[in-house]
C-alpha positions, 0 to 999 in steps of 0.5 A: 351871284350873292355869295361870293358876293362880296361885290353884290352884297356890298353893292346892296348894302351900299345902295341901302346907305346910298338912298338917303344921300342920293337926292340931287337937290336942286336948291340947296343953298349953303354958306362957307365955313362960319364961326361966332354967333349965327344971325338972323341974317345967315338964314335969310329968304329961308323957305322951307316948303319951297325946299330951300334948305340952308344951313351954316358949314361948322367944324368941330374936333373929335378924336381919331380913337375915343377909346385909346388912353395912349394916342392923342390924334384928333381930327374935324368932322363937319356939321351943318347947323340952322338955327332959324327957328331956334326959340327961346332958353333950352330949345330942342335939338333935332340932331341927325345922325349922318350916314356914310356920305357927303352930309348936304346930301342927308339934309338935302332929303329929310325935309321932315325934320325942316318941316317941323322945326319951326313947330317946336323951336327947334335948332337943326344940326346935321352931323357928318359921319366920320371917314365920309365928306370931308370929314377924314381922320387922316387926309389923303390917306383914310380912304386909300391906305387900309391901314388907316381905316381901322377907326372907321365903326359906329362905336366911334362915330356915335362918340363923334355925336356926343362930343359934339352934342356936348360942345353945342350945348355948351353954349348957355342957351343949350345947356338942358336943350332936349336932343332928338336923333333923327336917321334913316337907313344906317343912319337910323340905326345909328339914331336908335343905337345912339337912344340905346348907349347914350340915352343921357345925351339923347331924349327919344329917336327917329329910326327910319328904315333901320334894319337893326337886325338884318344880322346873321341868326337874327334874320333869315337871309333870304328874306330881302329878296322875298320882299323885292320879288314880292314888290315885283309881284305887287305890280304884275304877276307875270313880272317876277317870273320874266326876271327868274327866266331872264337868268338862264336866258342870259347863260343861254345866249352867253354861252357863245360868242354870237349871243354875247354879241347880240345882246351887247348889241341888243340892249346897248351895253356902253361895254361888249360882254366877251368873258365870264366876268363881263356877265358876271358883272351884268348879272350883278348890276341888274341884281342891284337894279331891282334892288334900287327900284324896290327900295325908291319905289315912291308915289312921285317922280324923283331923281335918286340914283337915276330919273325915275317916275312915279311907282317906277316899279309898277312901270318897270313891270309894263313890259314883261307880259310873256314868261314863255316866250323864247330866250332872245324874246325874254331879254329883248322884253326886259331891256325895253323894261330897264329903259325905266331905270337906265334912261327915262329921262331919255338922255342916256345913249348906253346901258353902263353895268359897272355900278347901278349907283352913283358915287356919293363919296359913300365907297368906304361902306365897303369896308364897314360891310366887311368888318361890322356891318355884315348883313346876310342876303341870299337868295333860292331861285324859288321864293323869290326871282333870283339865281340861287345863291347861299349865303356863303360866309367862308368866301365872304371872308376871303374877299373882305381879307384880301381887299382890306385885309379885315376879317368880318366880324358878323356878331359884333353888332349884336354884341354891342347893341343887342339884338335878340333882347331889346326890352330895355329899349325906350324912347324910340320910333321905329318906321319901316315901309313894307315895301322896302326890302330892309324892311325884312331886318326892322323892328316891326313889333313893340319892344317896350311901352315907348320903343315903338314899331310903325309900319307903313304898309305903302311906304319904300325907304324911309319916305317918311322922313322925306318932305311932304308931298301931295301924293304920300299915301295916308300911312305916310301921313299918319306916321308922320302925326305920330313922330311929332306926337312921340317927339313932344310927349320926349320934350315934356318928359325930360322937361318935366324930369329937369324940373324935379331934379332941379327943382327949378320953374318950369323950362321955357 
């Protein structure tokens, strides 16, 4: 179910990314495509609190290939830009470094950086991740011809991120503006590896939720599930074991073609189950369920990847009360269970297992799983309530070759950004819930005096760098006071560092 599991692994780490862009966010409101000086104006009726975020659409050329001497190619990447808060000479930048996915969906869901903005003067950039948006190298062909997707890696994008920087700062004003990254997700470990290899661009980053380290030999595969399963647990005993024996009840009654049709019938699949591949796929897309539920699991009601209510974990749990009950019982329970995730909001006539996430214009992390990002998952079937599944490289790779002819590379991110030895890392913060299961590849110990590990015991996917809310837990709260604090002590060091160097008054 995982190995092999080109579809299932990529499907998680997919969903992993997609958690961040995933708000549906009601109140956005966004100008067309601006050039020249930004004004008062552009930002008007601007209320942060009430979640409306505006911001300017921006261009910005970048090459197809930063390190080629021999092709000349360039391409637009978008950003997006507020400066409404923007104070004085040299303010700081808060510059999130986009994920894979459409950028108004990214600033949609960070409404720390909005909220706090206006605190330290700060001008707001969000950049859009090469090959995701609008943002294509080679249009109508950078998604559809694997050709054309081999400038597709972090290495490129981060020297996106610099470019820009340095043509924002460019402007008189900016010119020795402090520049704070901000990510979650993949976009986290964007934000830390962008402290890491540029740390003369970058003063200090926000890692959100950023498994720096789910990588092969660094961190044990089957760690992701444990915590899912644990999650599980958290709300009810009983629950994990339900799900574990749902496995075999679903094989039991698959086996033949009267139990295929009851339980298509039973649990309202929009797709009859009638082959080996059906179950396949309904094994997978449940997989990805709990997954999905494990990660969004916030003290509120939101409206990610589906409706959900609040702690839908502990909701999604309700039903399963009986282990020992009979196959037909155990399924019957957990579709009742899965109404949660499939159709609270009560508007959802049949369960589609084909993809437990909606397309986000984040389909191309496919192929960055199978080449850079290839972050091992793996179940036992015994510390955790999935099938048994080794993580399985050989056929990994196989898939990954045939769908893009791209042999993965497993240790390249290690590689470029270390993994094992992280000591000379400065300037960063990195948060990981504990309930989130890529907390499982996140720093969760200091790695230097100012490369530091936040936990959030009641926290899901970087919920804190989601806008405040009136049911955050304390921990959620408390790491939000300490992103502000690190943030400021970043500003005064550079500021104060500019002042030796230049031997100038101090900055405003």
């Amino acid at each position: 179910m995982f190995s092999g599991c080109f579809e299932v692994l990529s499907g998680l780490l997919l969903q992993y990314v997609i958690i961040a862009s995933s708000i549906v966010h009601s109140s956005i409101t966004v100008s067309s495509d601006f050039t020249g000086t930004d004004n008062a104006s552009d930002y008007a009726n601007l209320d942060v609190k009430g979640g409306d975020y505006k911001y300017l659409i921006k261009h910005f050329r970048v090459p197809v290939d930063h390190f080629s001497f021999s092709s000349n190619e360039t391409f637009e990447i978008r950003y997006l830009v507020n400066n409404t808060w923007q104070s004085g000479k040299n303010p700081p930048i808060f510059f999130y470094t986009g994920n894979e996915g459409k950028i108004e969906e990214f600033a949609a869901n960070t409404g720390f950086m909005w909220e706090i903005a206006p605190s330290y003067g700060a001008l707001i950039i969000f950049a859009e991740h090469r090959y995701y948006g609008q943002s294509l190298p080679i249009r109508n062909k950078s998604t559809s011809d694997t050709v054309y997707l081999g400038y597709l890696t972090a290495q490129q994008a981060l020297a996106d991120y610099v470019d820009l920087i340095e043509y924002i700062k460019s402007d008189g004003m900016l010119k020795h503006s402090p520049v704070i990254a901000f990510g979650g997700s993949y976009g986290g470990m964007l934000s830390a590896w962008f402290r890491m290899k540029y740390p003369h661009i970058v003063q200090g980053a926000i890692a959100a939720s950023a498994p720096i380290l789910q990588f092969t030999g660094i961190t044990d595969c089957q760690a992701f599930n444990r915590i899912v399963t644990s999650d599980f647990g958290a709300a009810s005993d009983t629950c994990p074991k339900v799900i574990r024996k749902s496995w075999n009840a679903i094989n039991n009654l698959t086996s033949t073609d009267e139990g295929k049709r009851w339980l298509s019938a039973d649990w309202k699949l929009c797709q009859n189950i009638t082959n080996s591949t059906d179950i396949k796929q309904l094994k997978d897309w449940l997989v990805n369920v709990y997954a999905n539920l494990a990660m969004v699991d916030y003290p509120y009601e939101a409206n990610f990847l589906a409706p959900l209510p609040a702690y839908p974990v502990k909701k999604f749990c309700e039903p399963l009360t009986d282990a020992s009950g009979s196959d037909k019982s155990i399924l019957s329970s957990l579709k009742s269970a899965l109404q949660i995730y499939t159709n609270y909001s009560g508007e959802t006539s049949c369960i589609a297992t084909k993809d437990a996430s909606p397309n986000l214009g984040a389909d191309l992390w496919y192929y960055q799983a199978c080449t850079e990002m290839v972050m091992p998952i793996c179940a036992d079937g015994k510390n955790d309530m999935f099938e048994p599944q080794p993580w399985n490289l050989l056929k990994y790779t196989d898939e990954c070759l045939k769908k893009y002819g791209a042999k993965p590379q497993p240790n390249l991110a290690c590689k470029t950004y270390g993994c094992q030895d992280l000591r000379t890392a400065t300037n960063i913060v990195f948060s990981n819930g504990l309930l989130d299961p890529w907390s499982s590849g996140g720093v969760l110990t200091n790695l230097s005096e100012s490369a530091i590990a936040i936990i959030i015991p009641e926290g899901a996917h970087h919920l804190d760098l989601r806008e405040s809310h009136s049911n955050d837990p304390y921990s959620v709260i408390a790491a939000r006071k300490y992103h502000k604090l690190a943030i400021s002590k970043w500003i005064e060091q550079y500021r104060e560092t500019f002042l030796k160097e230049h031997n100038e008054a101090p900055l405003p």
